[in-house]
PASEBA-1860 file (N, C-alpha, C; in nm, 3 decimals):
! residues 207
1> XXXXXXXX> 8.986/11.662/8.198/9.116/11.699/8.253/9.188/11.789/8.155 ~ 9.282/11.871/8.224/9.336/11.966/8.151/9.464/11.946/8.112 ~ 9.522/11.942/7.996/9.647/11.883/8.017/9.739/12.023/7.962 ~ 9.842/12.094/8.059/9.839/12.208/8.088/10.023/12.187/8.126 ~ 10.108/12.311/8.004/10.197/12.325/8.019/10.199/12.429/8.166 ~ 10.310/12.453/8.234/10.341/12.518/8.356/10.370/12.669/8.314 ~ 10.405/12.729/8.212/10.401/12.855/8.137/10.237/12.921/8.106 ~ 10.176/12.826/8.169/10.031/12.876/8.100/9.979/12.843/7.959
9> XXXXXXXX> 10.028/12.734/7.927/9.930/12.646/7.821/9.833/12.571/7.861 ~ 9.695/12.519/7.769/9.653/12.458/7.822/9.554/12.393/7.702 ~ 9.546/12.270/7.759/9.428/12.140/7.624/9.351/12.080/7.696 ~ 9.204/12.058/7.701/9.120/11.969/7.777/9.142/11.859/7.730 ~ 9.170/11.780/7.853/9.165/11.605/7.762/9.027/11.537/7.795 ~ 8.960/11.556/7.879/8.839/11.509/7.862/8.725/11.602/7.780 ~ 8.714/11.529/7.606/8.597/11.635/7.554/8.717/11.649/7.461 ~ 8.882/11.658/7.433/8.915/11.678/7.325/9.040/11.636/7.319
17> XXXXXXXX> 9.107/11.668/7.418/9.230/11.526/7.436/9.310/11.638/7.300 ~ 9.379/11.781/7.382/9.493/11.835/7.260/9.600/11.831/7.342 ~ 9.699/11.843/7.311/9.825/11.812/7.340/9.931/11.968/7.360 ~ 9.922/12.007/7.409/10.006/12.122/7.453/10.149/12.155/7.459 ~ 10.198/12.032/7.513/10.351/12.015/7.534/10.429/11.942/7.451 ~ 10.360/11.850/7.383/10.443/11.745/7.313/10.296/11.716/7.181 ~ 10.360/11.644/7.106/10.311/11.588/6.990/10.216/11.449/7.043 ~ 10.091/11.402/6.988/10.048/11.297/7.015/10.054/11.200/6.940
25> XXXXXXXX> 10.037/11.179/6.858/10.055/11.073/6.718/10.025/10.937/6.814 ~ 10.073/10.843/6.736/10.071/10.685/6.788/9.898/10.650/6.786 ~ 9.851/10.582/6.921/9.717/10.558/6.892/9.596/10.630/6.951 ~ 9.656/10.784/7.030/9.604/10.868/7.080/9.501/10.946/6.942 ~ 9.373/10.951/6.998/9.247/11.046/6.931/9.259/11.174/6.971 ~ 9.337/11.269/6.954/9.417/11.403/6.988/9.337/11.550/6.910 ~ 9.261/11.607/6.990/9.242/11.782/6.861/9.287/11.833/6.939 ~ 9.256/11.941/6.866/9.342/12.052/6.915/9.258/12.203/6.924
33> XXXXXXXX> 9.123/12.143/7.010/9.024/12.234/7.062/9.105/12.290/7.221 ~ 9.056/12.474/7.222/9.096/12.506/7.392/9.236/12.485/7.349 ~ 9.321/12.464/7.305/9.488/12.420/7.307/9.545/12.600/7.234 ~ 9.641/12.601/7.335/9.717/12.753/7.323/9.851/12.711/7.256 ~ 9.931/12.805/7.173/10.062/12.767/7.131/10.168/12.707/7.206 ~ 10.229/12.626/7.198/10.408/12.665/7.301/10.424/12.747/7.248 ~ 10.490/12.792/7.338/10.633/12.913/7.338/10.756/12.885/7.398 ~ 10.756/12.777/7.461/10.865/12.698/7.473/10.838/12.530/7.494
41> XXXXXXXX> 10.976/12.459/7.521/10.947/12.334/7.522/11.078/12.277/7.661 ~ 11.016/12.205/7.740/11.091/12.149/7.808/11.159/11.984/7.786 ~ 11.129/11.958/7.707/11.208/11.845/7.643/11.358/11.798/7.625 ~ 11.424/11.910/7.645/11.581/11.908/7.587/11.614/11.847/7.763 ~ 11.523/11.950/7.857/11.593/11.938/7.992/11.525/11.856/8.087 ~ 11.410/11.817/8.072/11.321/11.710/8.183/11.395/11.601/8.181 ~ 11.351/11.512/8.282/11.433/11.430/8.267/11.372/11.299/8.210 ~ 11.414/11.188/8.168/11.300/11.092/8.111/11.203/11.036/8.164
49> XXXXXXXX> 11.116/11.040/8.123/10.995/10.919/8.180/11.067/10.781/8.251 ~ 11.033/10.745/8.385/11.118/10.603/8.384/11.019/10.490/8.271 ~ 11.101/10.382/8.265/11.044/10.248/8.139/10.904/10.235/8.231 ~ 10.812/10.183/8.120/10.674/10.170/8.130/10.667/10.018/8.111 ~ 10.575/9.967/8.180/10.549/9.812/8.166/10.497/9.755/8.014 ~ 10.595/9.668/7.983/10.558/9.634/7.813/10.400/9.584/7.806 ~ 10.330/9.537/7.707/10.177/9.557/7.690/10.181/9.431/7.718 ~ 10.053/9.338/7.793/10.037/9.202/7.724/9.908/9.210/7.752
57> XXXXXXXX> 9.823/9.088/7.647/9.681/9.062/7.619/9.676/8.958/7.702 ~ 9.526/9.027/7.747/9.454/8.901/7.839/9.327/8.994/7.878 ~ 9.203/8.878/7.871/9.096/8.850/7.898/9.057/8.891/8.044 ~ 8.987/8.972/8.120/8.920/9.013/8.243/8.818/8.870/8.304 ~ 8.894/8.840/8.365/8.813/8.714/8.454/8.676/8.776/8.485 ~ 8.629/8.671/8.521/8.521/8.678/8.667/8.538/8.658/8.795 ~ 8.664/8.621/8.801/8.651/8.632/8.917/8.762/8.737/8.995 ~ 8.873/8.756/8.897/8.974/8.851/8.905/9.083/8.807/8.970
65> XXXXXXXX> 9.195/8.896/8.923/9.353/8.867/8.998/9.397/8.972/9.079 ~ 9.430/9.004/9.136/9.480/9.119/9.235/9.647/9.117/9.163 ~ 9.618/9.251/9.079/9.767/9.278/9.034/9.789/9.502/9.020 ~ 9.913/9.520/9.015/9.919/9.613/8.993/10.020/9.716/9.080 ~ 10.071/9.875/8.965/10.139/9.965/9.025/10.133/9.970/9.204 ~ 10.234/9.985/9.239/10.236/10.068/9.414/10.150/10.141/9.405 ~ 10.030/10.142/9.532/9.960/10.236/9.526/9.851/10.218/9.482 ~ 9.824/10.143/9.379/9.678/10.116/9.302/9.601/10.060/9.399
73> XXXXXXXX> 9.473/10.122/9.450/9.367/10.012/9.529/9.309/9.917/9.508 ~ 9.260/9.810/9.589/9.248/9.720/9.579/9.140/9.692/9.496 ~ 9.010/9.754/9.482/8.952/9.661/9.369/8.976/9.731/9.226 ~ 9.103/9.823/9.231/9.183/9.854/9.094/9.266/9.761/9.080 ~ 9.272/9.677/9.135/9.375/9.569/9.107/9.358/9.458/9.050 ~ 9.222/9.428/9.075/9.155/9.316/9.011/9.096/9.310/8.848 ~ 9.134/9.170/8.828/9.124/9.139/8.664/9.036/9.115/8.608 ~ 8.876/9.197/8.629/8.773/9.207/8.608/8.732/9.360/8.497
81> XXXXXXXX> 8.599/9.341/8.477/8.564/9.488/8.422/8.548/9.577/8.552 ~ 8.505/9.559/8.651/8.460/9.650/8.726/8.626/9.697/8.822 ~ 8.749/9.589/8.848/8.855/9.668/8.809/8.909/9.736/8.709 ~ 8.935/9.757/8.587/8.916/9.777/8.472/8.864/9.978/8.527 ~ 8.740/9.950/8.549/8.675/10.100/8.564/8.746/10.148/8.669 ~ 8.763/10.074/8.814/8.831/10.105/8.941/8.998/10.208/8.882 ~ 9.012/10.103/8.823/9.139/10.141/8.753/9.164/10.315/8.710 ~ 9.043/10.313/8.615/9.052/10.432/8.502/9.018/10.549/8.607
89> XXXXXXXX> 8.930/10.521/8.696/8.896/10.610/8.840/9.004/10.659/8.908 ~ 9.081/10.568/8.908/9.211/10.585/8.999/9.302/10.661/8.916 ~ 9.339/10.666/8.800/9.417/10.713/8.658/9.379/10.855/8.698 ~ 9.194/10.901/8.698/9.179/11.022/8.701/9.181/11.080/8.822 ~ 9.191/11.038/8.945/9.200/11.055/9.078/9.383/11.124/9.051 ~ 9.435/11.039/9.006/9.595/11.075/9.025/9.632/11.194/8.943 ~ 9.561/11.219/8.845/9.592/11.346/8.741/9.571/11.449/8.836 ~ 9.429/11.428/8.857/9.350/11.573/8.960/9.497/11.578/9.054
97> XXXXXXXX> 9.555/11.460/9.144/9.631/11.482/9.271/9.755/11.523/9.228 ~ 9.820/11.524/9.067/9.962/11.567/9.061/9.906/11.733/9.012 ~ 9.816/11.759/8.936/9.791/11.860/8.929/9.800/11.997/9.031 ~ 9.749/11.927/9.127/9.722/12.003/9.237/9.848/12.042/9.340 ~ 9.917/11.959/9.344/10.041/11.877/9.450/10.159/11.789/9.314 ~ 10.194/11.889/9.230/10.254/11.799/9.117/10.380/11.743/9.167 ~ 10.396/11.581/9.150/10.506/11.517/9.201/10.534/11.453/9.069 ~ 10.668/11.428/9.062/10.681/11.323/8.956/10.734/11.176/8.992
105> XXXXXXXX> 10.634/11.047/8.885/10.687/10.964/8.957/10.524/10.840/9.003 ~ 10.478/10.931/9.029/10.321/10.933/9.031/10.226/10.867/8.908 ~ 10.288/10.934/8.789/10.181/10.851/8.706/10.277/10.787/8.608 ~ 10.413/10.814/8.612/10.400/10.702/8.523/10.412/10.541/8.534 ~ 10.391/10.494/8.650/10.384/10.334/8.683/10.253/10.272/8.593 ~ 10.145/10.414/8.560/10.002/10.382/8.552/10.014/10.357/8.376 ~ 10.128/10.406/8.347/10.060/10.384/8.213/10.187/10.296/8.140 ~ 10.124/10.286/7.974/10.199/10.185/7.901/10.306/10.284/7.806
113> XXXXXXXX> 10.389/10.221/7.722/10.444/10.322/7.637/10.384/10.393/7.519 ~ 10.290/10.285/7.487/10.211/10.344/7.402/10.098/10.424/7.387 ~ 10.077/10.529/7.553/10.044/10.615/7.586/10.084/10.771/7.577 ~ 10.088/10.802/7.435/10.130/10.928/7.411/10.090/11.045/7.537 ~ 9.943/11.018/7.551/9.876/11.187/7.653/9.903/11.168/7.769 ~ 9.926/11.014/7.801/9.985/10.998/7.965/10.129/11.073/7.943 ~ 10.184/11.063/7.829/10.316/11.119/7.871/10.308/11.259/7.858 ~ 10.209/11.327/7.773/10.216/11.476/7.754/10.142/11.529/7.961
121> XXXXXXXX> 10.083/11.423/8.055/10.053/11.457/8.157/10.213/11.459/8.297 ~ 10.243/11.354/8.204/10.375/11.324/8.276/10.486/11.479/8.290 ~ 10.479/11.480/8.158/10.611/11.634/8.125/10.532/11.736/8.175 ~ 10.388/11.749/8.167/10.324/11.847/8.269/10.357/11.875/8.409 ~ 10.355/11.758/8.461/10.363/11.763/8.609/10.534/11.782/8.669 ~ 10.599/11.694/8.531/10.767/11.792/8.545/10.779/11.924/8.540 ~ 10.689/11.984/8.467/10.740/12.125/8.415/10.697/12.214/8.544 ~ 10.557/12.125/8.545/10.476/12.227/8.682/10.548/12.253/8.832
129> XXXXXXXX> 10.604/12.100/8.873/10.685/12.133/8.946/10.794/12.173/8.932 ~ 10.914/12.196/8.836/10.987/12.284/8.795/10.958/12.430/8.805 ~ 10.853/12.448/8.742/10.801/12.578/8.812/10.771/12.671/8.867 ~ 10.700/12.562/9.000/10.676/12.580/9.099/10.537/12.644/9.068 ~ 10.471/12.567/8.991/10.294/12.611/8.922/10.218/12.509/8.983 ~ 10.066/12.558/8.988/9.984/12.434/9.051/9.852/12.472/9.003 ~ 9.767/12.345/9.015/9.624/12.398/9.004/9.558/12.432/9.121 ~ 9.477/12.517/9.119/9.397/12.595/9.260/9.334/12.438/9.296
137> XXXXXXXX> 9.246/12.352/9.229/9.157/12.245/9.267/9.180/12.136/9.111 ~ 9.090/12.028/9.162/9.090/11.911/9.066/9.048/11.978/8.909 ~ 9.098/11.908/8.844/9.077/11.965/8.673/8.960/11.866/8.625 ~ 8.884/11.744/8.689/8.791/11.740/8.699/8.690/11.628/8.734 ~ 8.580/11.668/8.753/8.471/11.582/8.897/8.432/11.433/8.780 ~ 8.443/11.389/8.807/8.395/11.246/8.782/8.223/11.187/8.806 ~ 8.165/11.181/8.688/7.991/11.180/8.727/7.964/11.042/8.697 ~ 8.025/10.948/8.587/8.041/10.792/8.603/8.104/10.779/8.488
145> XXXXXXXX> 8.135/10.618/8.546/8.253/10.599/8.431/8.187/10.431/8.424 ~ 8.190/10.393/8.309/8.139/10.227/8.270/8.252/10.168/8.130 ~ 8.221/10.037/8.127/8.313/9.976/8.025/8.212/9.950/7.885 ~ 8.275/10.013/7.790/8.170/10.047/7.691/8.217/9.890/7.539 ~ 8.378/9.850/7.604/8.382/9.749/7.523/8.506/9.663/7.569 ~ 8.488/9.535/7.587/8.614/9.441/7.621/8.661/9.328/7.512 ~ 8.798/9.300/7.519/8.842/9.245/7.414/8.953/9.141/7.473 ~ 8.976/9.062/7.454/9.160/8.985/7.503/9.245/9.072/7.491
153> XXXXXXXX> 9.254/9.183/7.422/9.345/9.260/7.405/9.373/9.420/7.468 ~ 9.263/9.476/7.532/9.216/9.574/7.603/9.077/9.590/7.644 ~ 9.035/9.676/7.717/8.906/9.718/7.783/8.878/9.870/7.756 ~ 8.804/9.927/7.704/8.745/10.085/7.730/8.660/10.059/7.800 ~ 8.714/10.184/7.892/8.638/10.242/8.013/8.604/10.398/7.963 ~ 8.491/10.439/7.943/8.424/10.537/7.937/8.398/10.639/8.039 ~ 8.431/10.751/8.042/8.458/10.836/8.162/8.351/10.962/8.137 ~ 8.231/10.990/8.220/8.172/11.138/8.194/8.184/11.200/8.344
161> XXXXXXXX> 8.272/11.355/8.318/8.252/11.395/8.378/8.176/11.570/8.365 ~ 8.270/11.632/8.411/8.277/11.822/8.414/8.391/11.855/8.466 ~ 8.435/11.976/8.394/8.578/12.023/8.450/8.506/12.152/8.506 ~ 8.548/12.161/8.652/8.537/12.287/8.722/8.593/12.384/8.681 ~ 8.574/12.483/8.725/8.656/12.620/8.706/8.771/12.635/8.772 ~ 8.869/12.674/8.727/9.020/12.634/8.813/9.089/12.748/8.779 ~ 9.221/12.775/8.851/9.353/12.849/8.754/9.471/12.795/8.802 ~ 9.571/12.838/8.814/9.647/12.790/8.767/9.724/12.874/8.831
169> XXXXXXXX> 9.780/12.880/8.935/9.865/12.947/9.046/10.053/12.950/9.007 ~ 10.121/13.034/9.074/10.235/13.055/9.085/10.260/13.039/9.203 ~ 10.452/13.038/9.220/10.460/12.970/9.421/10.397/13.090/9.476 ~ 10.376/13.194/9.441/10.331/13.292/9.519/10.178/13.317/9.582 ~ 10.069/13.190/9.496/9.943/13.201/9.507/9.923/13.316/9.374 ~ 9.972/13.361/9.284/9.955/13.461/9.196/9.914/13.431/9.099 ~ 9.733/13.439/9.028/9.644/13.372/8.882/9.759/13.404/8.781 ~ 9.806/13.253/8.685/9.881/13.252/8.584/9.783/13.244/8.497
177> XXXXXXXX> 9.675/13.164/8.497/9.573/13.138/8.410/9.451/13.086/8.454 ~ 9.321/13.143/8.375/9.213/13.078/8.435/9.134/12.999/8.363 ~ 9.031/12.923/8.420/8.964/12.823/8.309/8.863/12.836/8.367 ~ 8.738/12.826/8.232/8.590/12.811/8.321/8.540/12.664/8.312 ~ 8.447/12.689/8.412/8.385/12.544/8.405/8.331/12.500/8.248 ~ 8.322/12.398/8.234/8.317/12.330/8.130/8.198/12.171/8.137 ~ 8.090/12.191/8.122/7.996/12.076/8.174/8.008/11.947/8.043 ~ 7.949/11.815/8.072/7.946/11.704/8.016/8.053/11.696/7.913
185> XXXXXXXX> 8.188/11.676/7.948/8.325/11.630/7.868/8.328/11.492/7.930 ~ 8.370/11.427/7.831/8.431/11.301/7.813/8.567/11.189/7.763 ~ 8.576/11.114/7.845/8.689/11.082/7.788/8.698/10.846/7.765 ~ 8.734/10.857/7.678/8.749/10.665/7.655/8.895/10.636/7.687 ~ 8.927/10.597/7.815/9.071/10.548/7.896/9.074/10.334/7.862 ~ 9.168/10.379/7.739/9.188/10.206/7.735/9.302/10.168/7.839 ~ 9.214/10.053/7.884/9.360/9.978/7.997/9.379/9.860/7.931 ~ 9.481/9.775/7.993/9.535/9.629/7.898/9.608/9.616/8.037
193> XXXXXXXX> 9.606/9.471/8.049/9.622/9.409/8.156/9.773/9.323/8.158 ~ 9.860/9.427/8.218/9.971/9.399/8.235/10.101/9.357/8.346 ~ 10.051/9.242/8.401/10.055/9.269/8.557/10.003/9.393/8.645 ~ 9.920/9.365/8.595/9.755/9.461/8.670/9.796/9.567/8.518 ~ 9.628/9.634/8.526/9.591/9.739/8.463/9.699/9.838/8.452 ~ 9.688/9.932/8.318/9.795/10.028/8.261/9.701/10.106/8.170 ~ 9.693/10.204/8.157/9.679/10.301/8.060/9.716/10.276/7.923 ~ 9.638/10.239/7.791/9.726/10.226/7.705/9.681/10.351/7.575
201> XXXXXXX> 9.602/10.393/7.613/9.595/10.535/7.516/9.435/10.613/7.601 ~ 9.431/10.747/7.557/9.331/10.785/7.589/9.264/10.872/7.485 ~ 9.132/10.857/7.441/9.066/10.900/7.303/8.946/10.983/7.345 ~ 8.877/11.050/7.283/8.772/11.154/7.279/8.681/11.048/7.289 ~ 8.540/11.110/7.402/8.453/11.020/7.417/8.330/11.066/7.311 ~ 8.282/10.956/7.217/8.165/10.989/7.128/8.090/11.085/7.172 ~ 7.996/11.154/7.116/7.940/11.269/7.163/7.771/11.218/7.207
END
């Protein structure tokens, strides 16, 4: 995924996870490969993120709980590993859909506070629709995603996909920017189970 100011910046987050709009710090695995300068910043004027659900630890049943954001499907809801992945599916399902159709409002139910790149996706999708910028198609296809480690305290879900070739439109339909395809990028989406699944950072997937 591309995480892509509305001026025509732009950072792959799957494969390098750089930060374009805002600073990442905290417990985000952040470079700053593919990442273009600002030249400006919308920060002074967006408006805030609404509050994010505080973190709490807990263990993925077997048999699972049905919890979670408006909107999350149903076996993303459940307190298992294989919700857990449902989850992180759904995380990247919603990027591709604000990207495309940027609403705000959309992702941040999904994540925690201590999700720096969810929020650098968040001020994206403000700026974009401020804009009035969009992506031509999804920023990118999903080839599988598995849980590579679980803990009482979070789950990684491991994500491989490919980012298509895209650009990056004006209200007019007019190329602001283009991107080429980009094959086998990856990304490690930790969730933590907080009355249902949340986003709690997202890191570069081992190579």
């Amino acid at each position: 995924m591309r995480v892509t100011c509305a001026i025509g910046m732009t950072a792959a987050m799957l494969g390098v996870l750089a930060v374009s709009c805002c600073s990442s710090g905290g417990g985000d695995d952040a470079a700053t490969a593919r990442a273009t300068s600002a030249t400006t910043s919308t920060s002074a004027t967006s408006p805030a993120s609404p509050p994010k659900t505080p973190s709490t630890s807990a263990t993925p049943t077997s048999k699972g709980t049905a919890a979670g954001a408006p909107g999350v499907p149903e076996p993303a809801r459940q307190h298992t590993k294989a919700g857990a992945v449902a989850f992180a599916r759904h995380y990247v399902d919603i990027v591709n859909k604000t990207a495309v159709h940027p609403k705000v409002g959309l992702l941040e139910p999904l994540a925690l506070a201590s999700c720096k790149s969810c929020d650098n996706h968040e001020a994206t999708v403000r700026e974009m629709a401020e804009k009035k910028r969009h992506f031509s198609g999804p920023e990118v296809i999903v080839k599988a995603a598995s849980v590579i480690s679980s803990t009482p305290k979070s789950t990684l879900v491991e994500i491989r996909g490919r980012e298509p070739q895209v650009d990056i439109l004006d209200g007019d339909g007019h190329v602001v920017k283009s991107f080429p395809e980009v094959q086998d990028q990856g990304v490690v989406v930790e969730v933590k189970w907080a009355n249902g699944w949340r986003v709690a950072a997202l890191k570069t997937s081992p190579v």
